[in-house]
KEKE-3310 file (N, C-alpha, C; in steps of 0.2 Angstrom, whole numbers, plus 5000, padded with zeros to 4 digits):
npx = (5553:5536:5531:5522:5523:5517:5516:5516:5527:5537:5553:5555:5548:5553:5567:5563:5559:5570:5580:5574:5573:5587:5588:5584:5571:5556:5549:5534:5526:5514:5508:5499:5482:5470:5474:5484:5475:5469:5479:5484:5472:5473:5485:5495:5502:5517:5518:5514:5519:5513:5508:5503:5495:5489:5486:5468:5463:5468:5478:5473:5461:5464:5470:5460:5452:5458:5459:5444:5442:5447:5462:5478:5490:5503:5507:5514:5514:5518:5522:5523:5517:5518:5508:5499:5486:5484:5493:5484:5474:5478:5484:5471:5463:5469:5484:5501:5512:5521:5530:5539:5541:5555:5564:5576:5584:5591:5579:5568:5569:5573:5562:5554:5558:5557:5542:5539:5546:5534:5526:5529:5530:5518:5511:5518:5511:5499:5497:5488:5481:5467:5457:5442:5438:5451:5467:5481:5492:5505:5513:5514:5518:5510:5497:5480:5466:5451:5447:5460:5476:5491:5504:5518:5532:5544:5547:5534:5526:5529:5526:5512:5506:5510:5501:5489:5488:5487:5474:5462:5467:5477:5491:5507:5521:5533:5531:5528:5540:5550:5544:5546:5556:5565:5577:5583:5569:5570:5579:5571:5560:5551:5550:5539:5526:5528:5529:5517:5509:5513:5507:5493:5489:5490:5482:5471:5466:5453:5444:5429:5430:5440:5456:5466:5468:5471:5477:5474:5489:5494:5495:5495:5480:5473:5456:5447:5432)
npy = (5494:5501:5504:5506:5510:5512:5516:5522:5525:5537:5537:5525:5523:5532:5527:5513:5520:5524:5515:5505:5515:5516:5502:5503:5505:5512:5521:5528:5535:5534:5541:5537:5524:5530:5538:5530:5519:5528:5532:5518:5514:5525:5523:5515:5502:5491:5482:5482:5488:5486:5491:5486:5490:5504:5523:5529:5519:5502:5490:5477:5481:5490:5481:5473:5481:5486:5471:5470:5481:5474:5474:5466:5468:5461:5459:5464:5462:5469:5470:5471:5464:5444:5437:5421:5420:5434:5433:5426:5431:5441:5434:5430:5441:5445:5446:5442:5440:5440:5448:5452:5465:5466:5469:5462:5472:5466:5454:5460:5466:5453:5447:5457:5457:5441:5440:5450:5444:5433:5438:5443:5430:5425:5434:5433:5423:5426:5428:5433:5451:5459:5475:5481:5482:5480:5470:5461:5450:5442:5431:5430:5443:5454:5465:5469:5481:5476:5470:5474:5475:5480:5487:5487:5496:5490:5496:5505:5495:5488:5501:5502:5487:5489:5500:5493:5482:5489:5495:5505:5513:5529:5533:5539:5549:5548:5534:5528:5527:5523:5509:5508:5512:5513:5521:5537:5548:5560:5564:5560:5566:5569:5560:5550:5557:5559:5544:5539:5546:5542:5531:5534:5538:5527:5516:5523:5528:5531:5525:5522:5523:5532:5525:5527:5539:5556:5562:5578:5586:5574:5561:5547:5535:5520:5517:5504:5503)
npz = (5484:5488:5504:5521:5535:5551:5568:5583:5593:5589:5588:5586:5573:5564:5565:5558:5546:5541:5542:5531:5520:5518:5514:5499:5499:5497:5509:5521:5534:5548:5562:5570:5572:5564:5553:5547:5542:5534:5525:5520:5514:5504:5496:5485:5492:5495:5506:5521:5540:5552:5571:5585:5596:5593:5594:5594:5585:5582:5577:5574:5568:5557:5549:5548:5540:5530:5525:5519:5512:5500:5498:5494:5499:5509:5527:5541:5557:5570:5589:5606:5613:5617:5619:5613:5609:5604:5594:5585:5583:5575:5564:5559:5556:5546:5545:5540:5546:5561:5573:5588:5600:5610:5592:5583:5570:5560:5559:5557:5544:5537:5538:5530:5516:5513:5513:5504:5495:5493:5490:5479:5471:5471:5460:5451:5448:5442:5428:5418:5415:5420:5415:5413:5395:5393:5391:5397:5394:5403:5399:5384:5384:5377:5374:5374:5370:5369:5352:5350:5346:5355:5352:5364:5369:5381:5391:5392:5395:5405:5415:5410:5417:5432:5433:5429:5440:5451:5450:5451:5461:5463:5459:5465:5456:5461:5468:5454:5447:5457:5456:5441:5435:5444:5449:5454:5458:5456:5448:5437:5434:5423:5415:5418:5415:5404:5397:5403:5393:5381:5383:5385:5372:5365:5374:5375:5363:5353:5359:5369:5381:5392:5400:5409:5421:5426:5443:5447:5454:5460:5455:5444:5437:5435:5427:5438:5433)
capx = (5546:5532:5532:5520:5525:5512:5520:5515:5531:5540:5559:5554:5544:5557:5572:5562:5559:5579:5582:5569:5575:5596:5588:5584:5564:5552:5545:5530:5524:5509:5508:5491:5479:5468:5478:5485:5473:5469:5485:5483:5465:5475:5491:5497:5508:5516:5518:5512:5520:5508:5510:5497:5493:5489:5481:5462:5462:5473:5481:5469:5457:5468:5471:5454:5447:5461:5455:5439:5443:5451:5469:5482:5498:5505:5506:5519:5513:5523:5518:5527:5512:5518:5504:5499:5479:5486:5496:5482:5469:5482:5482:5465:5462:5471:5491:5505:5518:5521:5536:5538:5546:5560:5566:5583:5583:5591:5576:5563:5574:5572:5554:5550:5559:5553:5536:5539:5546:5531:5520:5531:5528:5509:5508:5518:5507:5493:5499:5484:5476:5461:5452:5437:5441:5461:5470:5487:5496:5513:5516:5516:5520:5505:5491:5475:5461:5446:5453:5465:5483:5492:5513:5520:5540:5546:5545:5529:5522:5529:5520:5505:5506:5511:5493:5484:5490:5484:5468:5458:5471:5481:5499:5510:5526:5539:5530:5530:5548:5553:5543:5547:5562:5569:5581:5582:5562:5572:5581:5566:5554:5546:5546:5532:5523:5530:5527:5508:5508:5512:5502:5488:5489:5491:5479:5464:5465:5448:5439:5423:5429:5446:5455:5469:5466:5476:5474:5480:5494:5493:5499:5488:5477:5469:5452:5441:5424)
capy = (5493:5505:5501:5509:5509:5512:5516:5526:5527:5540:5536:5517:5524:5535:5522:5510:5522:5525:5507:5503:5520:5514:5497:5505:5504:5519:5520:5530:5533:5535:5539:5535:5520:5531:5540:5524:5519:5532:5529:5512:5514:5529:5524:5507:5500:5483:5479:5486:5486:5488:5491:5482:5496:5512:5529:5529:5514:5496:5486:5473:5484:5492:5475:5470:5487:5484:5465:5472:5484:5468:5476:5462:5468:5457:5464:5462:5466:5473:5472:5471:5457:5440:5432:5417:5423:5440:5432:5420:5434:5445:5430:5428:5446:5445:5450:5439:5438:5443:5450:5454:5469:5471:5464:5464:5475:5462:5450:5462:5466:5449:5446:5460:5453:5437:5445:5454:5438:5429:5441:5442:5424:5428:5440:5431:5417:5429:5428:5440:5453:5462:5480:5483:5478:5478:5464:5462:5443:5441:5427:5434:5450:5456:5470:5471:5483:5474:5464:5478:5474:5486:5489:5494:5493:5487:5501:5505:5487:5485:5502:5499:5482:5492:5502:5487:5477:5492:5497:5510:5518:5535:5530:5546:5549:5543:5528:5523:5529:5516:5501:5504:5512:5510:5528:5543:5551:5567:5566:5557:5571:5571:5552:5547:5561:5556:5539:5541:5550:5537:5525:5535:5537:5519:5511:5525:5532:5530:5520:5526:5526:5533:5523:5532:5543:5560:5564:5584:5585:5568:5555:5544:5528:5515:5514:5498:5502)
capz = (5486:5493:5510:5525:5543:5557:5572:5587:5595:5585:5586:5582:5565:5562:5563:5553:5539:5539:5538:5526:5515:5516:5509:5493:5498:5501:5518:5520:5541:5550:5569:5572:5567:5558:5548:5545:5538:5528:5521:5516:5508:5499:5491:5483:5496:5490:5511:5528:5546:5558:5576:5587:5601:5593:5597:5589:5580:5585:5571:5571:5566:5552:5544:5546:5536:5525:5518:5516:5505:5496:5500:5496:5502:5515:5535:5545:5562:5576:5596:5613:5618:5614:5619:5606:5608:5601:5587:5583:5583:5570:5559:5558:5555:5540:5544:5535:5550:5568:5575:5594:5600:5605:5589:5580:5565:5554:5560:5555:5536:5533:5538:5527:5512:5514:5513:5496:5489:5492:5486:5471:5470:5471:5457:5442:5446:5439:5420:5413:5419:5416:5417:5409:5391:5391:5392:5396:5394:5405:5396:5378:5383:5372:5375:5370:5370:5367:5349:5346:5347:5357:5352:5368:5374:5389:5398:5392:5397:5414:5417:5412:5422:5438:5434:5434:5448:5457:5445:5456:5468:5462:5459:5463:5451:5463:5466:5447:5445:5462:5453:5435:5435:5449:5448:5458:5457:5453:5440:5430:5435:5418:5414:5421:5410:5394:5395:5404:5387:5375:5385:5381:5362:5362:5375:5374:5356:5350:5364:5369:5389:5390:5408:5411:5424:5429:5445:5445:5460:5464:5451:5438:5439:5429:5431:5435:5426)
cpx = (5544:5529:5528:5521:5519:5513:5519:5521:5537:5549:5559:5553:5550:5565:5570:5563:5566:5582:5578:5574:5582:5593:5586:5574:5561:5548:5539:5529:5517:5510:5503:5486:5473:5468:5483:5483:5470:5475:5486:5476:5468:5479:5489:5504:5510:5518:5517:5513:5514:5510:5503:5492:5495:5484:5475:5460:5468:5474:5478:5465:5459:5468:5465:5451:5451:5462:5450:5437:5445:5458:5473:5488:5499:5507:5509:5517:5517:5519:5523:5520:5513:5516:5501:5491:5480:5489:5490:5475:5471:5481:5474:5464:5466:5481:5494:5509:5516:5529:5537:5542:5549:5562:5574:5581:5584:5583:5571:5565:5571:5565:5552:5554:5556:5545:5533:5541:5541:5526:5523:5528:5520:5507:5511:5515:5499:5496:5497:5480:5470:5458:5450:5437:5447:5463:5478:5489:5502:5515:5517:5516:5515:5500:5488:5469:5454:5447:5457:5470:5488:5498:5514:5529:5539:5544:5537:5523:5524:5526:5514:5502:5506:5503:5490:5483:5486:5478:5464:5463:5476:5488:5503:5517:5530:5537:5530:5537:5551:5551:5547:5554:5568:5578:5579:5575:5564:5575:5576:5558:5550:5545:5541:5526:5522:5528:5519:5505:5507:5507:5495:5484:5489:5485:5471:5462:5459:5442:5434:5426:5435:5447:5460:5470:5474:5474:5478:5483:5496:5497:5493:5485:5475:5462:5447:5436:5421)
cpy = (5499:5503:5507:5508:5512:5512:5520:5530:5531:5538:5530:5518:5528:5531:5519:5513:5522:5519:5506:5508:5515:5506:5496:5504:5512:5519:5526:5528:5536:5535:5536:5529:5522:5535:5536:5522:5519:5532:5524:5513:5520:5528:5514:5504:5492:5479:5484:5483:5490:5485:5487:5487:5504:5517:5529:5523:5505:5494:5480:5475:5487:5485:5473:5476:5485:5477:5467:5474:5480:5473:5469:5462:5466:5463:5461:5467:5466:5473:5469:5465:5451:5437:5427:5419:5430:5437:5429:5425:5438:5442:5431:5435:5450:5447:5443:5436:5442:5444:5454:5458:5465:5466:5466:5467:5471:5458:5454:5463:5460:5445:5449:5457:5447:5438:5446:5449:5434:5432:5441:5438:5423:5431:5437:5425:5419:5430:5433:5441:5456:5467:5482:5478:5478:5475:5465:5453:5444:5437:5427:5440:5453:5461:5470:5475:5480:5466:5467:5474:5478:5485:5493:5490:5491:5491:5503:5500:5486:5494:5504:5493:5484:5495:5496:5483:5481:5499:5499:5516:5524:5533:5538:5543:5545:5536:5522:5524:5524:5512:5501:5507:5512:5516:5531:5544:5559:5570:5562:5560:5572:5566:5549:5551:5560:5551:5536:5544:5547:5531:5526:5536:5530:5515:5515:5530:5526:5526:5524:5528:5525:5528:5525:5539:5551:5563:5570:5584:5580:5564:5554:5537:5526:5516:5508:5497:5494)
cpz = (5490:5500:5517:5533:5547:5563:5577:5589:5591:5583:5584:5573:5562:5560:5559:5547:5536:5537:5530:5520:5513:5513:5501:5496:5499:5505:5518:5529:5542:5560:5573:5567:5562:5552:5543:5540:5532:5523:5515:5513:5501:5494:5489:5486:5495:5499:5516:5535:5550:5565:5581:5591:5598:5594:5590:5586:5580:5576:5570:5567:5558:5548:5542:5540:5529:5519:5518:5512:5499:5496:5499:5498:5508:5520:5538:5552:5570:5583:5601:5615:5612:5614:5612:5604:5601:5594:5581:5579:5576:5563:5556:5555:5547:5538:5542:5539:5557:5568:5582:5597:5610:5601:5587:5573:5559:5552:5556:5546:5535:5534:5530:5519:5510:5512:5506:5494:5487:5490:5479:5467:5464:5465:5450:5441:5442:5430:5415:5418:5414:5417:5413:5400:5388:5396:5396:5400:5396:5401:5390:5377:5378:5378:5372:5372:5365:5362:5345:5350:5349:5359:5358:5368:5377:5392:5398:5394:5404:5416:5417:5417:5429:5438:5436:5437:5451:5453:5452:5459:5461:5465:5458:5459:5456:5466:5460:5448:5450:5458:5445:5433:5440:5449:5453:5455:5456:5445:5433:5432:5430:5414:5413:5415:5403:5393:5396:5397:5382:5378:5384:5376:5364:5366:5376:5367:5354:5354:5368:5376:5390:5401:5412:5414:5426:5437:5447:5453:5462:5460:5444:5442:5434:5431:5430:5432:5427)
residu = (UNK:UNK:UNK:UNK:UNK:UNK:UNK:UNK:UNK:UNK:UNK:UNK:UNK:UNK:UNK:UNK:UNK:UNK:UNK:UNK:UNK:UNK:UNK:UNK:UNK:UNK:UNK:UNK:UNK:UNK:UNK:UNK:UNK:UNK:UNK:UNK:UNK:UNK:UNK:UNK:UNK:UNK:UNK:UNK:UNK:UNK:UNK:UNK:UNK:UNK:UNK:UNK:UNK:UNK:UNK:UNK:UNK:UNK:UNK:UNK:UNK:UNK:UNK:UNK:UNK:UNK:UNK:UNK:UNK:UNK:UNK:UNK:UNK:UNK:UNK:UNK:UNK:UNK:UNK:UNK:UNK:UNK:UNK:UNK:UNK:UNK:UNK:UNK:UNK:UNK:UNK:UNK:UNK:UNK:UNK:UNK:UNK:UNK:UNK:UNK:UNK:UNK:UNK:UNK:UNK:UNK:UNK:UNK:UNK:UNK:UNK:UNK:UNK:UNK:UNK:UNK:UNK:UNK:UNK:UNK:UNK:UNK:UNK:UNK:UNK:UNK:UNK:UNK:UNK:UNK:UNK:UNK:UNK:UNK:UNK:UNK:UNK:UNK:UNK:UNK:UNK:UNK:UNK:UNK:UNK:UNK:UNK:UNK:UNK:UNK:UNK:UNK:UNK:UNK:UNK:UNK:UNK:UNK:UNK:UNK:UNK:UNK:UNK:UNK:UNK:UNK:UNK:UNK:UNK:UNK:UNK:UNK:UNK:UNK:UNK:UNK:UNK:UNK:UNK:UNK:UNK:UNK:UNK:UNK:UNK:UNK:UNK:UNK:UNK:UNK:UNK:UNK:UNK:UNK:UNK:UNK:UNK:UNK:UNK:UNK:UNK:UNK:UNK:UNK:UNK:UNK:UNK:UNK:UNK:UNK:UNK:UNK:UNK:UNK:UNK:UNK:UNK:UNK:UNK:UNK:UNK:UNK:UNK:UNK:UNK)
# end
């Protein structure tokens, strides 16, 4: 999973990322709250550690800018104050969990698990989705554009699905490559391309408003419309 840490204290942010990596996840850091920020309004993070106390911008803040934008990846937030005001205040402001430092590394691992399963939860209770007018039915594995019928494979259906979970946002290649193949991002450097490929003979062939976005250097997107 894409995973962003927010962490002033640099050797903290940096050990998390190394745990998080050795757990097979992709860690992403920020040292500062609005770069943070910028982070999370930028990429498709499927959960966000946030630190309480940061330079420029705190972690309440950041969650809160973060639901507003309707962001629904869970927050796990981080703080040396374990007042109940302060946890109560976290909550409210839209984070998922607390966690007071100092903590133990297993403790936080299985917060952030915990986390990601119940977001899991969350996400195959949505069955079909929807952008613009393509369809896509989890539960009969079917595609439709409009009342076309749209053959795709497996792979070609789980990443489409990964687009439109996160229809708007610029998905880079090793981000598709961790969700849908879940391989090294090296050695399937030209995957991503090929299959972006066939997904678009198949879901924008003929359609007035093409929705498959390339952005050049960056990745691709779906877009909302």
């Amino acid at each position: 999973m894409h995973i962003l840490v927010v962490e002033d204290e640099r050797r903290l942010a940096d050990l998390l990322r190394r745990v998080l990596t050795e757990e097979r996840h992709v860690a992403d850091v920020a040292y500062d709250g609005a770069s943070g920020l910028d982070m999370a309004l930028g990429g498709a993070y499927d959960l966000l550690i946030l630190d309480l106390m940061l330079p420029i911008m705190d972690g309440f803040t950041i969650c809160r800018e973060v639901r507003k934008a309707k962001l629904d990846a869970p927050v796990l937030m981080l703080t040396a104050r374990g007042a109940v005001e302060d946890r109560v205040t976290g909550l409210k402001t839209g984070a998922d969990d607390y966690l007071v430092k100092p903590f133990a590394m297993e403790e936080l691992l299985a917060r952030v698990e915990a986390l990601l399963r119940r977001r899991d939860r969350e996400l195959d209770m949505s069955r079909q989705m929807r952008v613009a007018d393509l369809t896509l039915d989890l539960t009969r594995h079917e595609a439709r554009r409009g009342e076309r019928l749209i053959e795709l494979t497996p792979k070609e259906f789980a990443l489409l699905e990964y687009l439109m979970r996160n229809a708007g946002q610029t998905l880079t290649r090793t981000q598709i490559v961790d969700h849908v193949w879940r391989y090294d991002a090296e050695a399937l450097s030209n995957v991503v391309d090929i299959y972006i490929h066939y997904l678009r003979d198949k879901v924008d062939r003929g359609a007035e408003h093409p929705l498959i976005k390339t952005v050049r250097g960056v990745g691709y997107r779906i877009e909302r419309q």
